[in-house]
TORKOL-4160 file (C-alpha; in steps of 0.2 Angstrom, whole numbers, padded with zeros to 4 digits, m for minus):
431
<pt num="1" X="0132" Y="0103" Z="0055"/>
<pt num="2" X="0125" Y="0097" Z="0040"/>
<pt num="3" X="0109" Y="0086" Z="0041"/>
<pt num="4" X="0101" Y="0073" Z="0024"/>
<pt num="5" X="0083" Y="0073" Z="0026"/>
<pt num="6" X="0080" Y="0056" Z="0018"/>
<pt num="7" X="0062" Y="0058" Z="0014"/>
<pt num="8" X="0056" Y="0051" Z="m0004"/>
<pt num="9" X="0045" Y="0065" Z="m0010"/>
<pt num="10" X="0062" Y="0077" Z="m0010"/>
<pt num="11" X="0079" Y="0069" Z="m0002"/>
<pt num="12" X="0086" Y="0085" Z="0006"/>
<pt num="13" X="0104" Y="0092" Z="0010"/>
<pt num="14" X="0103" Y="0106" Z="0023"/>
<pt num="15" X="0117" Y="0117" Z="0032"/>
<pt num="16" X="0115" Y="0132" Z="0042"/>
<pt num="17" X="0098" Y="0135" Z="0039"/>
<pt num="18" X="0100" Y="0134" Z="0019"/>
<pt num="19" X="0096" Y="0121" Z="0006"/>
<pt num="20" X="0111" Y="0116" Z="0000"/>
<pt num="21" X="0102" Y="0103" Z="m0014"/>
<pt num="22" X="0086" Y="0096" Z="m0012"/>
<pt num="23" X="0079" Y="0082" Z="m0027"/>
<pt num="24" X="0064" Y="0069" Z="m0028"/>
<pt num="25" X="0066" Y="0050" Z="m0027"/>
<pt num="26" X="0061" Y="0047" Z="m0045"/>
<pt num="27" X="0075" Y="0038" Z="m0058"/>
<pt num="28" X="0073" Y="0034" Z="m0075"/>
<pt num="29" X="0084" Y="0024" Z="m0087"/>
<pt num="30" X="0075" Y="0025" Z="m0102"/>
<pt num="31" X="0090" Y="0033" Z="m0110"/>
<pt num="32" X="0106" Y="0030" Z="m0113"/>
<pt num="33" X="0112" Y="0041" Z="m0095"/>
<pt num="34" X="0100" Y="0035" Z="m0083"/>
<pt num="35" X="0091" Y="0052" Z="m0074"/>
<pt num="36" X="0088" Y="0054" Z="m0057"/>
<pt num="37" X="0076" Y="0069" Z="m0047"/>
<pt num="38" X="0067" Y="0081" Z="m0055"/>
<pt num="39" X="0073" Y="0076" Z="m0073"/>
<pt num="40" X="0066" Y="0057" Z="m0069"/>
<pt num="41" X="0050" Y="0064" Z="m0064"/>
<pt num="42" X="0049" Y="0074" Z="m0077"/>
<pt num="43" X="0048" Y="0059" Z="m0090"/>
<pt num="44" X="0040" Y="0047" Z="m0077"/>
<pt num="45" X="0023" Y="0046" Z="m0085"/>
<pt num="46" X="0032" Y="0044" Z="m0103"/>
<pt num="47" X="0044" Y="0029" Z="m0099"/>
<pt num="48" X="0036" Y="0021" Z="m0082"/>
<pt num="49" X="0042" Y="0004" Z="m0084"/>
<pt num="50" X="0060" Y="0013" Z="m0085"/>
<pt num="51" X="0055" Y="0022" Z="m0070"/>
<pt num="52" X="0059" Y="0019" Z="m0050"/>
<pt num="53" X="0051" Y="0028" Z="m0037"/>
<pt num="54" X="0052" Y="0015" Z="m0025"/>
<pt num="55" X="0071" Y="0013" Z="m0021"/>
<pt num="56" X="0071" Y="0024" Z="m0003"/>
<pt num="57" X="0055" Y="0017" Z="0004"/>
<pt num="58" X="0058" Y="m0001" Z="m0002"/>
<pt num="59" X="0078" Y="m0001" Z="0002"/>
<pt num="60" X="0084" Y="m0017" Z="m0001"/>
<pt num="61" X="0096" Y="m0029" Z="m0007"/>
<pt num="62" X="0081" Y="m0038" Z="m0013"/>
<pt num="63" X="0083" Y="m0038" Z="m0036"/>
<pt num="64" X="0073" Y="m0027" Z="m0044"/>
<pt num="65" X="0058" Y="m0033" Z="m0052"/>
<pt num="66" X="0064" Y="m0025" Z="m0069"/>
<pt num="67" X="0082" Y="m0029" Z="m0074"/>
<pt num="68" X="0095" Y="m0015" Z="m0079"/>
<pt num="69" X="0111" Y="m0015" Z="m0085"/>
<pt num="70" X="0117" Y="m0003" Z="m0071"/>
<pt num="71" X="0107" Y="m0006" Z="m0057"/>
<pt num="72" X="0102" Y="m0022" Z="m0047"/>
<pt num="73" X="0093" Y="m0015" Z="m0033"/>
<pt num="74" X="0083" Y="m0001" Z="m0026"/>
<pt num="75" X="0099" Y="0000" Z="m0014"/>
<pt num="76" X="0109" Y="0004" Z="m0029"/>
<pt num="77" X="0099" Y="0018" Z="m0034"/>
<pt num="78" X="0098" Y="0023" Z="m0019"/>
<pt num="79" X="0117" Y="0025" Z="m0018"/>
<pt num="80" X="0118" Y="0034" Z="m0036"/>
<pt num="81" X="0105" Y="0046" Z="m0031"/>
<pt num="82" X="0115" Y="0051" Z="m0015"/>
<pt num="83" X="0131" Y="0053" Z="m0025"/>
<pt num="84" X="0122" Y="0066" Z="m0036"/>
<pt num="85" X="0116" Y="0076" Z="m0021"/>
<pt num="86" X="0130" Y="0077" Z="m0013"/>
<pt num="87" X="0146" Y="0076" Z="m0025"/>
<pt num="88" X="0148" Y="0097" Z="m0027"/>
<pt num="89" X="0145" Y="0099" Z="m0010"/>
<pt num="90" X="0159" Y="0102" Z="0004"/>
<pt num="91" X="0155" Y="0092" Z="0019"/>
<pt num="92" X="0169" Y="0092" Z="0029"/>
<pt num="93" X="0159" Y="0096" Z="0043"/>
<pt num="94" X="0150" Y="0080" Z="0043"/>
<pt num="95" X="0131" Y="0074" Z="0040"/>
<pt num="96" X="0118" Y="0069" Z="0053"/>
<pt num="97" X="0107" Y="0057" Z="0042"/>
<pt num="98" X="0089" Y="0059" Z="0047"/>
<pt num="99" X="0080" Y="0042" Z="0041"/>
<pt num="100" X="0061" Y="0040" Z="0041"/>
<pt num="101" X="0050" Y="0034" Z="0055"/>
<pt num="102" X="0047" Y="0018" Z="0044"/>
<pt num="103" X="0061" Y="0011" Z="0041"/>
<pt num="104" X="0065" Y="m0005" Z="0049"/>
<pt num="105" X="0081" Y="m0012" Z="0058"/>
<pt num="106" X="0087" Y="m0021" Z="0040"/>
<pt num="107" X="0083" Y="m0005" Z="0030"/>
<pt num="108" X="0096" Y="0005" Z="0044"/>
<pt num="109" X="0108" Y="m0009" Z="0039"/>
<pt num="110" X="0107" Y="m0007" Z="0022"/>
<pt num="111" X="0108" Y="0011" Z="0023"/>
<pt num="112" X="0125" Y="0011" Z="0033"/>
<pt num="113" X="0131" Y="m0001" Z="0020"/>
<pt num="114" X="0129" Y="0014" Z="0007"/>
<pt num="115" X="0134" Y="0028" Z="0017"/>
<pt num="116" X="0151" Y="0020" Z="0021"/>
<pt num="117" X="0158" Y="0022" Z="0004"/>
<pt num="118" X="0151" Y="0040" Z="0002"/>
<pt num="119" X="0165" Y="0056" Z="0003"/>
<pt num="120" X="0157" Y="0061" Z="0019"/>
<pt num="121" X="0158" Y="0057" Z="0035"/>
<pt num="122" X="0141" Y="0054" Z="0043"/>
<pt num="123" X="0138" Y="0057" Z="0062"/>
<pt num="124" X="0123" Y="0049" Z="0066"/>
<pt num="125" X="0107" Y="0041" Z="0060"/>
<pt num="126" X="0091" Y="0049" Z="0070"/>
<pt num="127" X="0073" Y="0046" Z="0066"/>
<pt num="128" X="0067" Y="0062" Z="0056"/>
<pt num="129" X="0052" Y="0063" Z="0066"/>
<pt num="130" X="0059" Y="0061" Z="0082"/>
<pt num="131" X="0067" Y="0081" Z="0078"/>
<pt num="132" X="0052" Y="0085" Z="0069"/>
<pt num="133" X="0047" Y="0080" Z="0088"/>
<pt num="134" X="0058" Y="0090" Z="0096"/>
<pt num="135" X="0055" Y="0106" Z="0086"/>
<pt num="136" X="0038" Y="0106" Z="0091"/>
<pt num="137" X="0043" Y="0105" Z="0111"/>
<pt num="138" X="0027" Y="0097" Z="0112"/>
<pt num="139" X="0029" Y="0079" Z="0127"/>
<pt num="140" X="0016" Y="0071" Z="0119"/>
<pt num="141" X="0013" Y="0075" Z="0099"/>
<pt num="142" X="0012" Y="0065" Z="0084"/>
<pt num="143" X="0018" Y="0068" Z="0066"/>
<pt num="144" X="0011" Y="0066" Z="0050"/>
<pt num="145" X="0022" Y="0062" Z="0035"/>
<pt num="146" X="0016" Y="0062" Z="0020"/>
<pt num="147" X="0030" Y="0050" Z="0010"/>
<pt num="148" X="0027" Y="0048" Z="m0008"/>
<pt num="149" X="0020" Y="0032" Z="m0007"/>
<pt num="150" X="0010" Y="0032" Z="0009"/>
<pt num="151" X="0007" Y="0043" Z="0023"/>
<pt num="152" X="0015" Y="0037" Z="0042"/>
<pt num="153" X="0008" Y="0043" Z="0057"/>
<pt num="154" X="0021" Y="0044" Z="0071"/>
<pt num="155" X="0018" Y="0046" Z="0089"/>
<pt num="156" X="0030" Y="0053" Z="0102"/>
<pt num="157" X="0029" Y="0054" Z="0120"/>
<pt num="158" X="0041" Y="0058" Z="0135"/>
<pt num="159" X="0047" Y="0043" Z="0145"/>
<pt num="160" X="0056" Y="0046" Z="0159"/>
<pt num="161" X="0063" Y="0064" Z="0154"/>
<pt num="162" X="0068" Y="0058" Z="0135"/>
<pt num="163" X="0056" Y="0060" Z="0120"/>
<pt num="164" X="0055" Y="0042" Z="0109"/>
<pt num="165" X="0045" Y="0034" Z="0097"/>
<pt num="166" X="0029" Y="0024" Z="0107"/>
<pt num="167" X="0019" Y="0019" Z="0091"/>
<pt num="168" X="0019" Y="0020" Z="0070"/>
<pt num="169" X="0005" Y="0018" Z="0058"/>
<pt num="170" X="0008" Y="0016" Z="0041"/>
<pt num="171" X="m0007" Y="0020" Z="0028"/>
<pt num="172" X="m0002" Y="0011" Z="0011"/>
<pt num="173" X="m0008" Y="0021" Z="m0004"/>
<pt num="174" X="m0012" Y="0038" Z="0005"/>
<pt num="175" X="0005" Y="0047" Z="0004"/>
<pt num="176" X="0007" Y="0061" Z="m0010"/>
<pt num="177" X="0004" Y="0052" Z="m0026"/>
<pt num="178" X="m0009" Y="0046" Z="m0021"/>
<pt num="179" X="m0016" Y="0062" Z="m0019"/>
<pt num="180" X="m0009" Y="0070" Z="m0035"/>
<pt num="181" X="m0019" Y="0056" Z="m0042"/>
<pt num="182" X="m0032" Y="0060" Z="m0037"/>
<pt num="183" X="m0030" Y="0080" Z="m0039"/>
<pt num="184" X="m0025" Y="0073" Z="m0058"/>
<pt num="185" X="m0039" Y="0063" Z="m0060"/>
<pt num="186" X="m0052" Y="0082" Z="m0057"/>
<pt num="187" X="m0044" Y="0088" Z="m0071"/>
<pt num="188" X="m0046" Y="0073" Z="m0084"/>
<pt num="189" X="m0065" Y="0071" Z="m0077"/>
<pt num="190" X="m0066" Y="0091" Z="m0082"/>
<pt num="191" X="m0058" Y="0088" Z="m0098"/>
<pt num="192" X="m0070" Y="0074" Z="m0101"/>
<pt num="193" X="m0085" Y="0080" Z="m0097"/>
<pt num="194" X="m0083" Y="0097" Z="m0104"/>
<pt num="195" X="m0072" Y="0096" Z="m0120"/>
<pt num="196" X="m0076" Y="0078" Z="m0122"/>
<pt num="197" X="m0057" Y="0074" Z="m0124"/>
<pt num="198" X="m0046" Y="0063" Z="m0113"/>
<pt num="199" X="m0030" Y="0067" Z="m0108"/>
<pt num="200" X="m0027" Y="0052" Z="m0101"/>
<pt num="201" X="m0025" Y="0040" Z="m0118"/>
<pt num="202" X="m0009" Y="0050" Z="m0122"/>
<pt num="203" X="0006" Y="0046" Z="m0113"/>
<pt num="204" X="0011" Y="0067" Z="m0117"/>
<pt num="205" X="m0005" Y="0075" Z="m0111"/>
<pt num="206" X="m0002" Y="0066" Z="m0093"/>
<pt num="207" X="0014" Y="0068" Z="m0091"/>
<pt num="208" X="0009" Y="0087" Z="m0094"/>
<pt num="209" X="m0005" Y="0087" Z="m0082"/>
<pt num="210" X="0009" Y="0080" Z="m0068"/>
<pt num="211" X="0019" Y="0093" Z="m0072"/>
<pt num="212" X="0008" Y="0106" Z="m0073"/>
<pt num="213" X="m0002" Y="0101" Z="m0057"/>
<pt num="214" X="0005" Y="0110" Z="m0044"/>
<pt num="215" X="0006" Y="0129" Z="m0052"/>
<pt num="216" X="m0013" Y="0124" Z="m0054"/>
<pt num="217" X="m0017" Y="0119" Z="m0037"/>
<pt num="218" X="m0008" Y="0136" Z="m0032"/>
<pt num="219" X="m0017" Y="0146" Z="m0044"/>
<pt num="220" X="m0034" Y="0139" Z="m0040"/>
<pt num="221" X="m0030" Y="0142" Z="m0020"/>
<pt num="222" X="m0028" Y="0158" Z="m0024"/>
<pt num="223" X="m0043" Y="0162" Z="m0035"/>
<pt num="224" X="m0055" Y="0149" Z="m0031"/>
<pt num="225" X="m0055" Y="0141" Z="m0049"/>
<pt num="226" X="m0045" Y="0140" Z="m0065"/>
<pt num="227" X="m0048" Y="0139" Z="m0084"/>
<pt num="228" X="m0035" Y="0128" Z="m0092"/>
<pt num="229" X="m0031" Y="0123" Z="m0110"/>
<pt num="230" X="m0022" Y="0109" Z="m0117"/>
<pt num="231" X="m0016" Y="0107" Z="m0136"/>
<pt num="232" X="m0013" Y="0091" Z="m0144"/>
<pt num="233" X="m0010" Y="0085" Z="m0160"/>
<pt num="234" X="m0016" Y="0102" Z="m0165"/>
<pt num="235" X="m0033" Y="0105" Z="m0156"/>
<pt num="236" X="m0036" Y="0116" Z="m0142"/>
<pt num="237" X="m0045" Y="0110" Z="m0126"/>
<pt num="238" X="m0052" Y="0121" Z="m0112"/>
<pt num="239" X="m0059" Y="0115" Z="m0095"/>
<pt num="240" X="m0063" Y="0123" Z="m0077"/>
<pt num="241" X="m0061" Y="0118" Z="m0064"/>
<pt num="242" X="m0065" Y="0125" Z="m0045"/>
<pt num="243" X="m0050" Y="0122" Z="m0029"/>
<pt num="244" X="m0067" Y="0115" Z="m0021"/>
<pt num="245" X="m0066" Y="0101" Z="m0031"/>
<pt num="246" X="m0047" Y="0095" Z="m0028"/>
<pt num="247" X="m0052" Y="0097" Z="m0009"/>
<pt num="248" X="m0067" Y="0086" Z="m0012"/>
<pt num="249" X="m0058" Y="0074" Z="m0021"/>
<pt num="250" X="m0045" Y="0073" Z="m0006"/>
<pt num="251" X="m0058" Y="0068" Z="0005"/>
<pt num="252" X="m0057" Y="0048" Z="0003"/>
<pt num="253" X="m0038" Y="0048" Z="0007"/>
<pt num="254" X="m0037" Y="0062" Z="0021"/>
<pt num="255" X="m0052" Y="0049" Z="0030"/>
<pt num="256" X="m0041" Y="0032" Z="0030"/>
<pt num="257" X="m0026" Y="0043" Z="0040"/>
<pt num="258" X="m0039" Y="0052" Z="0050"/>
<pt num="259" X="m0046" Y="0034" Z="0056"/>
<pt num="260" X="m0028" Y="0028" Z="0058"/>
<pt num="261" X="m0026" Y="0044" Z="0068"/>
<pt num="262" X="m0039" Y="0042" Z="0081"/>
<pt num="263" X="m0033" Y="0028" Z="0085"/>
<pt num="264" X="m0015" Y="0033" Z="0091"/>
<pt num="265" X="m0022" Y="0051" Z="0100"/>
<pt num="266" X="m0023" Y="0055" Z="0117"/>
<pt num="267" X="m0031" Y="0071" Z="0122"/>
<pt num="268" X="m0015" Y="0079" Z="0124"/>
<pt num="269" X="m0007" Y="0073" Z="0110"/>
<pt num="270" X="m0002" Y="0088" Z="0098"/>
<pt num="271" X="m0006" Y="0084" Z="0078"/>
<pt num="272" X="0009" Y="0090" Z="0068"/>
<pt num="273" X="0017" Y="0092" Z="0051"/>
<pt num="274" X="0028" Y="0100" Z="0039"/>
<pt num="275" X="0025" Y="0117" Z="0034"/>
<pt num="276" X="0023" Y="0114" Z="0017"/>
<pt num="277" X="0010" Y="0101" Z="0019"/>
<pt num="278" X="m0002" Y="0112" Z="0026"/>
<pt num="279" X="m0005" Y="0122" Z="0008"/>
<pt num="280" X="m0011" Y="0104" Z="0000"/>
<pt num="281" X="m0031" Y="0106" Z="m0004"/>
<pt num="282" X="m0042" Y="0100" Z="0011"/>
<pt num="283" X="m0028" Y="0096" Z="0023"/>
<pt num="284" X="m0032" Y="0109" Z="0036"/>
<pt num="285" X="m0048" Y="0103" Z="0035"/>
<pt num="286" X="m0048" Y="0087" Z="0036"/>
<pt num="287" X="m0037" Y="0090" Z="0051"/>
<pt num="288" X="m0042" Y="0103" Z="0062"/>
<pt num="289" X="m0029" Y="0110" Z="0075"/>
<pt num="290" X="m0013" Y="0102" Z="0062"/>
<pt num="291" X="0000" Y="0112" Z="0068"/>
<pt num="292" X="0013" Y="0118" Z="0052"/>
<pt num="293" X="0033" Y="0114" Z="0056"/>
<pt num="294" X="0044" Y="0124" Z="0050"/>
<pt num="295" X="0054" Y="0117" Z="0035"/>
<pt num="296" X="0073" Y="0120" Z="0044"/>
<pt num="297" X="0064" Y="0113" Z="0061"/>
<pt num="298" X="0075" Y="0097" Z="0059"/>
<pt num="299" X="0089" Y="0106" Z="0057"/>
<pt num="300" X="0087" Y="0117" Z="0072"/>
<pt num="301" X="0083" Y="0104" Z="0083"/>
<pt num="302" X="0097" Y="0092" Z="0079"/>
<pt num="303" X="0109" Y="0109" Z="0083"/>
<pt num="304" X="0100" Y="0110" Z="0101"/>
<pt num="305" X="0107" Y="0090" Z="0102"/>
<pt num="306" X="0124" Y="0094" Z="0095"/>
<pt num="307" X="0134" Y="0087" Z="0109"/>
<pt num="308" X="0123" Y="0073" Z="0109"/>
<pt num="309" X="0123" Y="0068" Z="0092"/>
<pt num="310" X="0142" Y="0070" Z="0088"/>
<pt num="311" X="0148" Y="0058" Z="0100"/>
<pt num="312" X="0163" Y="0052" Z="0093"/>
<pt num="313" X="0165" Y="0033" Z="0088"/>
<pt num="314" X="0171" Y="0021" Z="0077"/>
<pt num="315" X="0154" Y="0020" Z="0068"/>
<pt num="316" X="0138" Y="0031" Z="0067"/>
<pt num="317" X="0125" Y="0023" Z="0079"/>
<pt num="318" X="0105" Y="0026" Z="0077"/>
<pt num="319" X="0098" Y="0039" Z="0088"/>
<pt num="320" X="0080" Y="0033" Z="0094"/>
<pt num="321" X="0078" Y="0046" Z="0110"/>
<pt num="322" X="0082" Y="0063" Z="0114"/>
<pt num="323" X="0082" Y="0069" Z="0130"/>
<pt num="324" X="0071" Y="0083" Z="0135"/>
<pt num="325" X="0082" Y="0092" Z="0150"/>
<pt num="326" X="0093" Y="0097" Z="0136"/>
<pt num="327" X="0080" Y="0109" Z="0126"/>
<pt num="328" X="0084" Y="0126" Z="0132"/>
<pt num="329" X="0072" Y="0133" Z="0149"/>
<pt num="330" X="0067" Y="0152" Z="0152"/>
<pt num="331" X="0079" Y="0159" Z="0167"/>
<pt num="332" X="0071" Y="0157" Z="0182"/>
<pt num="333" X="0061" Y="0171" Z="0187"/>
<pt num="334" X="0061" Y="0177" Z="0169"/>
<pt num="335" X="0043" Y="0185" Z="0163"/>
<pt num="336" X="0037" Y="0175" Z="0149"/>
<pt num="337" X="0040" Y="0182" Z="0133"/>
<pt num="338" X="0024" Y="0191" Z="0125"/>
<pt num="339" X="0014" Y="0185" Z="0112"/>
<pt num="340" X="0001" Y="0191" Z="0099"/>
<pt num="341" X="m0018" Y="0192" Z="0106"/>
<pt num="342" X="m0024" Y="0202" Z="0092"/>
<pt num="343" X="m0023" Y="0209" Z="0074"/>
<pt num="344" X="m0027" Y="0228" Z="0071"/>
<pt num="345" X="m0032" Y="0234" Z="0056"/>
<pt num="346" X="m0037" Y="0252" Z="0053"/>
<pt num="347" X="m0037" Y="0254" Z="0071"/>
<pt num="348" X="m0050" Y="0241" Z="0076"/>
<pt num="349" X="m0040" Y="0226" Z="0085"/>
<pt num="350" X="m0048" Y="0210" Z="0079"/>
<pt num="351" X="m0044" Y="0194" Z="0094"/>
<pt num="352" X="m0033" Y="0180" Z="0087"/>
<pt num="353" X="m0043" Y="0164" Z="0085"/>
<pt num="354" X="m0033" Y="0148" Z="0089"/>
<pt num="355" X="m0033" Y="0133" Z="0083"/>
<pt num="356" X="m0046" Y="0138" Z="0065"/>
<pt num="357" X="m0043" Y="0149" Z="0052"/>
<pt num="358" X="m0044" Y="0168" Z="0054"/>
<pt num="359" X="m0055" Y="0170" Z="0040"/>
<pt num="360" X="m0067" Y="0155" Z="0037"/>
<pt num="361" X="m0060" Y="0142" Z="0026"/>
<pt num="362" X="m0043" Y="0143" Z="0013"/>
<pt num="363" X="m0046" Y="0154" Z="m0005"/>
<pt num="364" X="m0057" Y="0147" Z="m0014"/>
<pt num="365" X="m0072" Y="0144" Z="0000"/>
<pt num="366" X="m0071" Y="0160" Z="0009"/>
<pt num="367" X="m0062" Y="0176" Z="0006"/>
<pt num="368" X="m0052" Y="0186" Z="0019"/>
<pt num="369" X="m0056" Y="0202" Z="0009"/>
<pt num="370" X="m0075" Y="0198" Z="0012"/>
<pt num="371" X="m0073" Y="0196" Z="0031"/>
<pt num="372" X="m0062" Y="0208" Z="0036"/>
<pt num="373" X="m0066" Y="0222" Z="0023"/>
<pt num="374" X="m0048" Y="0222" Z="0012"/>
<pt num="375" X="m0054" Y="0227" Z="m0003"/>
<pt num="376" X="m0042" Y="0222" Z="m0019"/>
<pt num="377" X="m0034" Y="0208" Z="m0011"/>
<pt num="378" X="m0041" Y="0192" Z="m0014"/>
<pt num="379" X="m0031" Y="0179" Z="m0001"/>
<pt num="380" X="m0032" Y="0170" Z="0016"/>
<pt num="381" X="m0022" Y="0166" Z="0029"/>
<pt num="382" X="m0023" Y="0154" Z="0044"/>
<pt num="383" X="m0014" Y="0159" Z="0059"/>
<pt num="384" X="m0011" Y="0144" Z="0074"/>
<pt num="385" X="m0006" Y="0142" Z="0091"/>
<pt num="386" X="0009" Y="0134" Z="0095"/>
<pt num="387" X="0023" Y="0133" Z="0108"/>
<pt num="388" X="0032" Y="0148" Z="0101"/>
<pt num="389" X="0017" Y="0158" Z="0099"/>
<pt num="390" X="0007" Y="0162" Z="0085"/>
<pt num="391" X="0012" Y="0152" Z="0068"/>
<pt num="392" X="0008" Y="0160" Z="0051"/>
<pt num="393" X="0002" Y="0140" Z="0046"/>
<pt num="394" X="m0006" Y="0144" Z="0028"/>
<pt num="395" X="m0006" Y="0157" Z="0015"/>
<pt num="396" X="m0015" Y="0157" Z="m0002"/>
<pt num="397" X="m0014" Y="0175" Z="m0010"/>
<pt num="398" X="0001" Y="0188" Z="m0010"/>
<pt num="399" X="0006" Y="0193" Z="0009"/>
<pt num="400" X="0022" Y="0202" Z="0014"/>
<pt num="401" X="0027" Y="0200" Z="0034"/>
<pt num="402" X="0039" Y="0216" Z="0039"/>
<pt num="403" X="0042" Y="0220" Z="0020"/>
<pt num="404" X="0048" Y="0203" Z="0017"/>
<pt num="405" X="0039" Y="0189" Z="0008"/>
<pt num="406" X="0027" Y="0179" Z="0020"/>
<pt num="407" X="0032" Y="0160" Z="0021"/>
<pt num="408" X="0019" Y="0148" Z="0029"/>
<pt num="409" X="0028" Y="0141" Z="0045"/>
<pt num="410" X="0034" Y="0157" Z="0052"/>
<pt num="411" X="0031" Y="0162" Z="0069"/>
<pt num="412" X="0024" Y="0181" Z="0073"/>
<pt num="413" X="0029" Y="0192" Z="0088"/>
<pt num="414" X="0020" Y="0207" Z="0092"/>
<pt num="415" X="0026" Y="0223" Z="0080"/>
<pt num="416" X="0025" Y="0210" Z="0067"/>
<pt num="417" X="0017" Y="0219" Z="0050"/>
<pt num="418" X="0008" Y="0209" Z="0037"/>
<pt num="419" X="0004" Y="0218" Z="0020"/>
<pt num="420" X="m0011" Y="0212" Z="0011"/>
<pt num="421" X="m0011" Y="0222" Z="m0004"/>
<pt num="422" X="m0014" Y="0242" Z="0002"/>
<pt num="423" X="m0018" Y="0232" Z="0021"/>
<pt num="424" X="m0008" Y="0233" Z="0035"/>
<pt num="425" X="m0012" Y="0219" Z="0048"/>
<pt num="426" X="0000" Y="0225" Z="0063"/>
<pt num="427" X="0001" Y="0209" Z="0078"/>
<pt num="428" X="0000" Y="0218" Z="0095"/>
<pt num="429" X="m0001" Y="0210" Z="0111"/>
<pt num="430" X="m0015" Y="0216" Z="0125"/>
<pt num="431" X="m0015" Y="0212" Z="0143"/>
């Protein structure tokens, strides 16, 4: 089964637990081949009355506000884009479109109208955060997405043995550029104040910055601060700048969706999110017990549903509930599998903390070679309780798990080795 993670930020194509192409809802036709994904976004700041990154949340038949020659609405790039993702792929198989939480009965509708012409045939339409739902094996949880243009909080619960949607909240203006806005904004003020130059009165120099932001924000977690250099028109311009200070500037936004938030949670209600959103500066803060979600978890949850979801028919339908007798139970009298309840290092076995990071706060406000005594390595890590166990949720700083690179969203077992530098952290499990 294939599945097409329609989310804005990076439209997906997954099968078999790989990335088959993967490209951001950005198009630009300042040129004379209009450019789509990465490209689009690459020139967005330099042409941005030519550029659309609206067309997958605002899908529509409605004309766009800026007239082309090629396209006449968002549902128009929309199709384009899809055609480039998926025009070198083999899909015989079939595609399971996963659409976001947000989008309403006349956007679905508009959506089947482009799939129908596309070389593919497409199974079902599923709400993606109902899987990202089912992943988490959590009755009563809610997801956090973080679409490009605002952030949706989505809650799930079981109703009489099925998991469905109960209520949404959308927070306008708080999805991720938002927040590489504001991340963007800390390094112009340090430009500013410290080399008295503004990057933001050239159209070059911000487009640089957007490209550049995220190897910063990597580099910063992983030190605690950064000295970067920009050159234009000749002249050289230096500036620090601290991973404090993108988490402080997170702040404002993180508070609108955490208002939103405890307004739709119970106190069994699971908080969880992609993997990968877990790394952004402040998050884990600002949202203490987020769980991380693997980024194949859509896909493994829509193979649990298989049979479900590939009911044949004349045409795809939407599903809206999955039932929850279908997930896979332990075989009766089976002893529960054994999870990690400490970390030994150097023979002193250290007891996992749930639910808060193992060593203070991420790189760059505390340092897990300070706490724990690694010296050399400069890095953190936050382990999580899950329903599979323990989840490595966040790592800033290289870390090997069993010789192979560590990714944030993996779950950890007891034999399981973690290399930090000359460290070995081995998972055990004691009675």
């Amino acid at each position: 089964m294939n599945l097409l993670e329609l989310h804005d930020s990076r439209v997906t194509l997954r099968s078999a637990q790989r990335v088959l192409a993967s490209s951001p809802g950005f198009a630009n036709v300042a040129g004379a081949e209009p450019l789509f994904g990465e490209a689009a976004r690459q020139v967005a700041r330099l042409h941005p009355r030519q550029n659309f990154h609206q067309f997958w949340q605002q899908l529509s038949l409605d004309p766009l506000a800026i007239k082309t020659k090629t396209f006449r609405h968002h549902a128009d790039l929309a199709y384009r884009h899809l055609q480039l993702l998926t025009q070198e792929q083999e899909l015989g198989a079939g595609v399971l479109v996963a659409t976001p939480a947000s989008y309403t009965r006349a956007q679905l509708s508009v959506l089947l109208g482009i799939l129908k012409p596309c070389p593919f045939r497409t199974l079902a339409l599923i709400d993606h955060g109902l899987l990202l739902a089912a992943a988490s094996e959590a009755p009563d949880c809610i997801v956090l997405d973080l679409q490009l243009h605002q952030a949706v909080l989505s809650c799930y619960r079981e109703v009489d043995g099925s998991l469905q949607r109960e209520k949404l909240s959308q927070i306008p203006a708080a999805g991720s550029l938002a927040l590489h806005d504001a991340w963007s904004s800390v390094v112009a003020d340090a430009f500013l104040q410290q080399s008295r130059f503004d990057p933001t009165h050239s159209a070059e120099t911000e487009q640089y910055i957007a490209n550049q932001l995220p190897v910063w924000l990597a580099a910063s977690a992983r030190s605690g601060e950064l000295q970067l250099e920009i050159n234009h028109k000749g002249s050289s311009f230096q500036a620090r700048v601290t991973y404090d200070m993108f988490c402080e500037r997170s702040k404002t936004l993180y508070a609108r969706i955490a208002r939103e938030l405890a307004a739709l949670r119970t106190a069994d209600s699971g908080l969880f999110t992609q993997a990968g959103h877990l790394a952004l500066p402040g998050l884990t803060a600002a949202f203490p017990g987020i769980q991380g979600l693997d980024e194949h978890a859509g896909l493994l949850a829509a193979e649990r549903y298989r049979e479900l979801l590939l009911k044949p028919g004349d045409s795809p339908g939407f599903v809206s509930r999955l039932p929850l007798a279908t997930q896979p139970a332990a075989a009766a009298g089976a002893a529960p599998a054994r999870q990690p309840t400490h970390l030994l290092l150097d023979h002193q076995a250290y007891a996992l903390p749930l639910g808060r990071t193992l060593a203070g706060e991420p790189a760059g406000q505390s340092d897990l070679a300070r706490v724990l005594g690694l010296p050399g390595w400069r890095g953190s890590l936050v382990l999580q309780r899950g329903p599979r166990g323990v989840l490595l949720e966040q790592i800033a700083g290289d870390l090997t798990c069993n010789d192979d690179p560590a990714t944030a969203g993996c779950w950890l077992k007891p034999g399981d080795c973690l290399q930090a530098g000359t460290h070995q952290l081995l998972l055990i499990s004691v009675e």
